[in-house]
N, C-alpha and C positions, 0 to 999 in steps of 0.2 A: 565574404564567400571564400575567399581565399585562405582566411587563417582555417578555416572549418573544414574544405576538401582536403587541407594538408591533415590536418587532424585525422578524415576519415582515410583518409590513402593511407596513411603509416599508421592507425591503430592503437593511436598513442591512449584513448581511454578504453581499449576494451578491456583488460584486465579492473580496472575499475566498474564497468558495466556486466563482466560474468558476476564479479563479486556482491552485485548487490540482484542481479538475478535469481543466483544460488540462495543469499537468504531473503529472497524472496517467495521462492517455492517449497524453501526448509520450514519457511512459518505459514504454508499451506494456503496460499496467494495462486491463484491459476486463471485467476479475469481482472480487469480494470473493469471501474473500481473496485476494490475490495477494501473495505473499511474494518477496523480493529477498534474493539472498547473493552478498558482492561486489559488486554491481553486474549480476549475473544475473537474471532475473526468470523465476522457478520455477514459473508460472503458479498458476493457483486449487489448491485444498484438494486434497490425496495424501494417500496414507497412512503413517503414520509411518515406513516402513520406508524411502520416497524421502527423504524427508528424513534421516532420519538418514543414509543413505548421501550425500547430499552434504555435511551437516556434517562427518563425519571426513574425505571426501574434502579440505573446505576446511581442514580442523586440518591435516593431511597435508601440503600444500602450505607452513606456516606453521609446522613442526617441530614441532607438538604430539603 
């Protein structure tokens, strides 16, 4: 707990933590979860049946 409150007290990772917020919201991420296929971005939490229909769709495309 103590290496951690010194962490939060001095700040030492937020310049790491804006940086991966910014391309976070740069690649159009605005919920958890937000999942990405190819380079798609499949928006927050569906239910399995969307996903699977785009995973074979992506096997499909790539001869599996």
């Amino acid at each position: 707990m103590e290496q951690f409150n010194g962490c939060m007290s001095t700040n030492k990772y937020l310049p790491k933590v804006q940086t991966d917020r910014d391309a976070a919201i740069a690649a159009g991420v605005n919920s958890t979860p937000t999942f990405f296929l190819n380079g798609v971005n499949l928006g927050g939490l569906r239910d399995y049946g969307f996903y699977r229909v785009r995973l074979e769709e992506a096997l499909a495309e790539v001869g599996r």
